[in-house]
N, C-alpha and C positions, 0 to 999 in steps of 0.2 A: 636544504631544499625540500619543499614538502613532498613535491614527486617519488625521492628515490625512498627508498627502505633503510630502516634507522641500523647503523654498523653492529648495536647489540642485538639485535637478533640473531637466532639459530637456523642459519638453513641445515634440510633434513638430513642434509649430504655431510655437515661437518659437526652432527654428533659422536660423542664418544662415551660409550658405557663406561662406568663403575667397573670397579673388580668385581663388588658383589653383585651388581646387574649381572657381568659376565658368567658368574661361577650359576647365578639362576637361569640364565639362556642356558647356558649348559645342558643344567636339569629337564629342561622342557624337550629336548631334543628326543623323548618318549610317546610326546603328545601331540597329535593328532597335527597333519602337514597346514591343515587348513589356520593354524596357531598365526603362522606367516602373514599370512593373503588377506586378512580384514580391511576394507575401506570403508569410508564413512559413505553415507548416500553418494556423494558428490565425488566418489572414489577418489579420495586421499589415504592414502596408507596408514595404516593405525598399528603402534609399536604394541608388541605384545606387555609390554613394563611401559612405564615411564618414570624415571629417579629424578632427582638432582640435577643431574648430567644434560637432563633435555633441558634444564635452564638457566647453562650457564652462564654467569652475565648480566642475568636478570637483577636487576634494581626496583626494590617497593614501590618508592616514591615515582621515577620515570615510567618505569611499564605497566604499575598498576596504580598506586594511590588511593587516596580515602575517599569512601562515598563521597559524594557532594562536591567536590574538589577535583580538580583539573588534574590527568585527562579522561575522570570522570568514565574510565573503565569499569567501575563497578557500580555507580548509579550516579543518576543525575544530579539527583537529592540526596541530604545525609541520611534521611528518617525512611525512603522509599516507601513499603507499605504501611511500615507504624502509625504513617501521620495517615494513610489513606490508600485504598485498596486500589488497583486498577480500573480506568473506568470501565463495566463490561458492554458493551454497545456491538449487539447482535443485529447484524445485517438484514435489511429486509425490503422489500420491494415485488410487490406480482400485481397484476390485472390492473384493476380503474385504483385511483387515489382514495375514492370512497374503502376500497377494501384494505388498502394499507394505510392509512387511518387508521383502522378498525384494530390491525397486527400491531402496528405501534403503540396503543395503547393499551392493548392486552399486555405486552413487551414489558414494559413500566410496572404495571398489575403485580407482575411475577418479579420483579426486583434489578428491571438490568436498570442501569443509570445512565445511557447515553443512547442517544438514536442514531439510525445508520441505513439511509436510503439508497436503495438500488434503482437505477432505472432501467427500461426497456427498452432493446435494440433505436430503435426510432429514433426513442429521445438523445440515447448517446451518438447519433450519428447526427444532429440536427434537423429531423423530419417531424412534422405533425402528425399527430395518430393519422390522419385521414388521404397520408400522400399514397399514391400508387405504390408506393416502394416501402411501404409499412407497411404492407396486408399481409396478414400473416402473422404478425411478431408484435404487433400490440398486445404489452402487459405482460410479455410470456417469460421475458430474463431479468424481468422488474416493472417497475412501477411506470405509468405514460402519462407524463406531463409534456403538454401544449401548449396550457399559457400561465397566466395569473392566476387564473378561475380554478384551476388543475391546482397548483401552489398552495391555494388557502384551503384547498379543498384536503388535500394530505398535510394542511398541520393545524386542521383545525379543533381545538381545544386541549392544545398541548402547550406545556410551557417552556414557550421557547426561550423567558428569561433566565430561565433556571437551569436549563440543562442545555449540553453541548449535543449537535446536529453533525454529523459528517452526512456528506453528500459525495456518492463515488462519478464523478463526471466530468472532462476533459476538454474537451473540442468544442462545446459549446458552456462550460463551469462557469463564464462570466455573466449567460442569460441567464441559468438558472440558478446561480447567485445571487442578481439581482432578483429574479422575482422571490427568493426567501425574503430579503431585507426590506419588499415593500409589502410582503404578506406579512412579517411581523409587524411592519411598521402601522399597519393597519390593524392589526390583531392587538396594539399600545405598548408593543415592546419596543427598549430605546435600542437603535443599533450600537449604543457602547457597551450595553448589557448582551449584546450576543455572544454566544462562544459554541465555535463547530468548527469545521472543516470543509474545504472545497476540493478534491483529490487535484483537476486545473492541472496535473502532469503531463503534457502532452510530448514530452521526448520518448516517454516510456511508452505511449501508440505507437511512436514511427517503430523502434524497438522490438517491441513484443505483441501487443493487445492487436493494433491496427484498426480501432478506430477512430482515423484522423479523416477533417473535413480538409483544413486551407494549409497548404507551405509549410515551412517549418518556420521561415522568417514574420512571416503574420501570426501564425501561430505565437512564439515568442514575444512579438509585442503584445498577443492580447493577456498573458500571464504577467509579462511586466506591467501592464496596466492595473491590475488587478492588485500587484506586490502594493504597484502606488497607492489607489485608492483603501486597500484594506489599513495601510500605517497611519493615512488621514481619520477614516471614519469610525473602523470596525479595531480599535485596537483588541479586543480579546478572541479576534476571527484567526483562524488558520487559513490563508489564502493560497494556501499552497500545501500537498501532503505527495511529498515524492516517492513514487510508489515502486519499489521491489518484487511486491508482492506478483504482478503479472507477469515480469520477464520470470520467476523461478517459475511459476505457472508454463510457461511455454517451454521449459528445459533446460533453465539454467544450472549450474554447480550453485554454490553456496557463494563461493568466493566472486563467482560473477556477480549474481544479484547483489552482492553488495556493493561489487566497484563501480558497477554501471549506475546506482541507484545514487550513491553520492556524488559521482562525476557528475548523474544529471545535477544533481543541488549545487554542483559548483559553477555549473553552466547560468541556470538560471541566478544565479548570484550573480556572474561577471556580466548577464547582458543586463540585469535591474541597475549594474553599478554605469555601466557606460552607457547606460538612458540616465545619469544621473541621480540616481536613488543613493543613498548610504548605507552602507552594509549594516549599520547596527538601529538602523531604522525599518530593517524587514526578517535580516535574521532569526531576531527574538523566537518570530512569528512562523519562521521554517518549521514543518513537521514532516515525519515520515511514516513511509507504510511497508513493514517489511511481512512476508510470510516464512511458516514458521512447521517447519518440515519434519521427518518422522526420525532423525538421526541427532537424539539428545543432546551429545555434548558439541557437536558440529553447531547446531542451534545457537547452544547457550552463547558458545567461541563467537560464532558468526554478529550473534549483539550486542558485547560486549566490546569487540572490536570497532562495530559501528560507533559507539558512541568517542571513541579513545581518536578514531580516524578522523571523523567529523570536527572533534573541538580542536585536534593541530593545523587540518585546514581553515578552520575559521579564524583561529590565531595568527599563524603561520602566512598563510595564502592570500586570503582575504583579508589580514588584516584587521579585525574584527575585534573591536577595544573593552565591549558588554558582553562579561562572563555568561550574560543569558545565550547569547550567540553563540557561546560554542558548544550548549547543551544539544545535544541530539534527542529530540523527541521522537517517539516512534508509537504505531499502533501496530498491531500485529493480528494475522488472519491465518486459523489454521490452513492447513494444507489442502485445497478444491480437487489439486492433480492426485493425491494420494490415497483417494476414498476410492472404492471398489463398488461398483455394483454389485456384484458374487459376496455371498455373506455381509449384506450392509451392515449389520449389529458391530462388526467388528472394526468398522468406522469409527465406532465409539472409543474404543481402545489407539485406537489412530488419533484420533481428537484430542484425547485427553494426554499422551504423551506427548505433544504437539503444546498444545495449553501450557505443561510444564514446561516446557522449555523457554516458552515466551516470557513466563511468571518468573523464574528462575535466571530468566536473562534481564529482567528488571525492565519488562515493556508500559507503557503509560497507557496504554487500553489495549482490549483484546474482543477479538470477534472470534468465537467456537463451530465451525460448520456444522452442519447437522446430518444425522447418519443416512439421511435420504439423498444428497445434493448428488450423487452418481443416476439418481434416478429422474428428479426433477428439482422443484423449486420444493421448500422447507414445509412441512404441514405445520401445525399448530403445536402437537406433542413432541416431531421431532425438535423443532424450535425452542421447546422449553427444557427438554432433557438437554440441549447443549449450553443451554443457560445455568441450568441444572451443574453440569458439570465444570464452569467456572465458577459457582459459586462455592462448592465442595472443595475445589483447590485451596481458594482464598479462605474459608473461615473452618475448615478440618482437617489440613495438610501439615499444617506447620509451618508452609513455606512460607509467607509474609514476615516471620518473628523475628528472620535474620537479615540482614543488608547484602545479598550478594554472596549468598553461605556456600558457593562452591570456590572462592577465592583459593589461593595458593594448591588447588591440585594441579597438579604437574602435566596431566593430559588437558584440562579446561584452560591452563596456562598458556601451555606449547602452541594450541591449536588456537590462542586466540594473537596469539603473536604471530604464529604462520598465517593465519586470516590477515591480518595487518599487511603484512609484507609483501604477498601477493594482491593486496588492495591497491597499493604502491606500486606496482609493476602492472596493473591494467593502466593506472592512471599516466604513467610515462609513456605505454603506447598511445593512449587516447591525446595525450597532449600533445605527441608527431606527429598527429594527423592534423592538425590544428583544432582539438575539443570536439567534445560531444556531438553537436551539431553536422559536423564536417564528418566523423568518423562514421555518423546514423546515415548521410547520405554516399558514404564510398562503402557500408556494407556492413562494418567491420564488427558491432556488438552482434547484429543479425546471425553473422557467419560463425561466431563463436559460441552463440548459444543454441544453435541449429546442430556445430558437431556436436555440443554437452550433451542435447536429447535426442541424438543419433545414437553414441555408445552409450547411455542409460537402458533407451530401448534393447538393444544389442545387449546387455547385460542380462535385462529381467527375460528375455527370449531364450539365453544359455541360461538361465537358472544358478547367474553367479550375484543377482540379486534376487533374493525370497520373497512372493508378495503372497503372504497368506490368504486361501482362498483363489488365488487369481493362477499362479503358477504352480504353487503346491498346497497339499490338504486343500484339493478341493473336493467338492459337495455337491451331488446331483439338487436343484431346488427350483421350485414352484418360485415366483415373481412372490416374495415373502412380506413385502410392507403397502401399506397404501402410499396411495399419490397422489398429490396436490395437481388439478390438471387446470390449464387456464382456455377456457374455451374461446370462440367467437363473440360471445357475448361484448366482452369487455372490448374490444374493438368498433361496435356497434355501438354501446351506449356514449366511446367518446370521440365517434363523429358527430351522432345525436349532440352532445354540450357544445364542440367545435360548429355547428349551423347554428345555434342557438346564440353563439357569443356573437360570430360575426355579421348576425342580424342584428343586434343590441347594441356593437358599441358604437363609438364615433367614428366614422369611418374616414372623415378627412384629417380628423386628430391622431389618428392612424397612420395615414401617411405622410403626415407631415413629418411626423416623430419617427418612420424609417427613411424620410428623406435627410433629415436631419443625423442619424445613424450612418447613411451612405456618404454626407458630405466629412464629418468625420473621420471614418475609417478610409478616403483617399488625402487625409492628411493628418498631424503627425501628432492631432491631439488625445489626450485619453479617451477610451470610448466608455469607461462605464456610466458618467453622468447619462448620456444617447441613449445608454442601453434601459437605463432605469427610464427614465421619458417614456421609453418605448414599450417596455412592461406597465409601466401607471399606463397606459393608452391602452391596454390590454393587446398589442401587439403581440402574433403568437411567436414561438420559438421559430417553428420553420418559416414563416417571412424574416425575421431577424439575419437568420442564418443564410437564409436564399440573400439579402443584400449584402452581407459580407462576403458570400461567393462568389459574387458580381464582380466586386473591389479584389480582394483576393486569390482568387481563382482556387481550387481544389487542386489537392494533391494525391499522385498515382507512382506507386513505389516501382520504381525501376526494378530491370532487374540484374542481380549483382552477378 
């Protein structure tokens, strides 16, 4: 059964040292008490040795096996970076679309190979830059698209044939989905030639982020809509990237963010399969988004195990008959929580052991934060030092040349199997509750990652975790880096475009195509044809969103 935890595994409890292990604890019994007490971030105990002994049991073929090959513990692909380096695609998003344009481009200049849009509050909530409830926060945590006009205006003279897009957006990822696929389609890119990402994870709002607009059950059909339409039109699109990355952001362990991250994936599998979809018809197209934390071999364990977890429920669970299916893709995002304002510089050092670990853990793209993001949004230098610093991995490390070069150590081993089996055991509660779904509204992942970032706090407060700078060696200092600051302006200039479109377009073509959107979404058919109509009309995001409101009603998190 895929739920339970496989019988060769070692729990902590029923190891047994070596004699020579034993005769070297002996010896250490000199040095220093704290020898004992080491945990990883995620306060997991960490043996001062690890021999043999931690794995015993362990079979090549079952618990680890060959790159490329099931269950793909050690990379997805046999060649991993030989054939091709990760894609680097640094996050970006601030003020009007004209100026993130302007960073995207520059982005490209400097060598990253994939694009990676942020949007601002607004947009992720469903609002037009110009609603009462936007004032304030246009452009300031990203980028503010409103309609079509917005769309083409941020990817305009980029090639979107050529290179892959992620777009980090949720609650509303099927508007602004569509308006990419009619702004390339306009720009003469064919949508089978596209290749990006729509993040579209909305378990992981109700979860962690919290910015959800409707239900969880409308919610859920409009990402299965999406599963559907993407397998028909957009075969090289990622319609889905279930993201990790925010519940560890909120206070997760390690081993949370992972089980709650694939549980989401298994959720959204079983409701695409009972709307009748085929698993090996949206699968392929699964991606994920994990983040990637400052406790190196917890890291490497932590993604390693993903991929080994993912492909026995794809086989196993779901049933899933296309080896592509039970590859686990993932993109990875250093650490947001982990940066310090007090000595930003030393962000850098944070970042980049961060980086390693993602690279090390055989991630399929990586985003580097930048040594500012405790202060604000990315300038232009710190933006490129972090670009800077995954290119320095990839082509002057070494670490590309080998397949997974931390295989068979005994610590990287242990902890990726104790990852595993504690994956296993969230997944067995989550399934008593009746699944994902059911578990996010009785509370249950909420409550567990609330205690994780209770006693983390609790920890770095007693000083039994170290944050350089923050709790110890610290440093009297002057506000030491510039900042990128996003004024008023950019709020002003896209009401200015917002009066300008809604005097120019058609306005009964407008509504016919959100009437036509409304009679949709109160029945039971796909909404993205509607949606698209509705964007060709130049229909903005928040009219779109305000008639699914209507239909759907909005959702307000009880409390637990």
């Amino acid at each position: 059964m895929v739920g339970m935890a496989k019988e060769t595994e070692i729990h902590p409890t029923e190891r047994k040292a070596s004699a020579a292990e034993r005769r070297w604890l002996e010896k250490t019994r000199v040095l220093p008490k704290r020898l004992s007490e080491f945990t990883t971030t995620s306060d997991v105990p960490i043996n001062p040795l690890y021999t043999p002994a931690d794995l015993a049991g362990f079979d090549y073929n079952q618990d680890l096996g060959n790159p490329g090959a099931y269950p793909f513990t050690r990379a997805i692909h046999a060649t991993m970076y030989h054939e091709k380096v990760w894609t680097m695609r640094q996050f970006c998003g601030f003020g009007t679309p004209e100026e993130t344009n302007h960073r995207l481009h520059y982005l490209l200049e400097q060598g990253q190979t994939g694009l990676s849009i942020a949007f601002d509050l607004p947009t992720l909530m469903g609002y037009d830059s110009d609603h009462p409830l936007a004032e304030g926060e246009v452009g300031k945590c990203g980028v503010a698209v409103s309609s079509l006009t917005d769309m083409e205006i941020l990817l305009g003279g980029l090639p979107l044939d050529r290179i892959s897009t992620s777009m980090t957006i949720n609650s509303p990822a099927a508007i602004l989905w569509a308006q990419y696929l009619v702004a390339a389609e306009k720009s003469g890119a064919e949508w089978k030639k596209l290749s990006g990402t729509i993040q579209n994870d909305i378990l992981k709002e109700y979860i962690a982020q919290k910015e959800y607009i409707f239900p969880p059950a409308p919610s859920m059909r409009l990402v299965t809509d999406t599963l559907a339409f993407a397998a028909r039109e957009t075969p090289n699109w990622n319609p889905i990237s279930i993201s990790g990355y925010h519940i560890r952001e909120a206070g997760s362990t390690a081993v949370q963010e992972l089980a709650f991250t694939l549980r989401d994936g298994i959720e959204y599998a079983e409701w695409a399969m009972r709307a009748g979809l085929q698993v090996d018809d949206f699968a392929p197209r699964f991606s994920f988004f994990f983040n990637s934390h400052n406790d190196l071999f917890e890291e490497i364990a932590k993604f390693r195990a993903a991929r080994k977890v993912w492909a026995r429920v794809c086989r196993e669970r779901l049933h899933a008959e296309n080896p592509r299916s039970w590859r686990c893709r993932f993109h990875t995002q250093t650490a947001g929580c982990s940066l310090a304002a007090q000595q930003p510089y030393n962000n850098v050092v944070r970042t980049t052991i961060q980086a390693l670990a993602a690279a090390l853990g055989g991630t399929q793209s990586l985003h580097t934060n930048s040594l500012d993001e405790a202060w604000g949004l990315p300038t232009e230098a710190a933006a490129t030092l972090a670009l800077r610093t995954q290119q320095v991995l990839a082509h002057e490390s070494g670490l590309t040349e080998t397949v997974d070069p931390l295989a068979g150590s005994y610590l990287v081993e242990k902890l990726t199997l104790d990852t595993e089996r504690a994956c296993y055991e969230y997944f067995d509660q989550i399934d008593a509750l009746g699944g994902m779904v059911a578990a996010i509204e009785k509370g249950f992942p909420q409550r567990e990652i609330h205690e994780a970032a209770y006693a983390y706090q609790k920890a770095v407060e007693q000083k039994k975790k170290i944050i350089v700078g923050v709790n110890e060696f610290v440093a009297e200092e002057e506000r030491p880096i510039e900042i990128l600051a996003i004024d008023e302006r950019a709020a002003a200039w896209q009401r200015r475009k917002l009066q300008d479109l809604r005097e120019r377009r058609d306005a009964r073509r407008v509504q016919a195509a959100l009437e036509a959107l409304r009679s949709a979404a109160a029945s039971d058919q796909n909404l993205m044809p509607c949606i698209l109509n509705a964007v060709r009309a130049y229909a903005t995001l928040g009219e779109m969103c305000d008639v699914l409101r209507k239909v759907f009603g909005t959702y307000e998190e009880p409390n637990y």
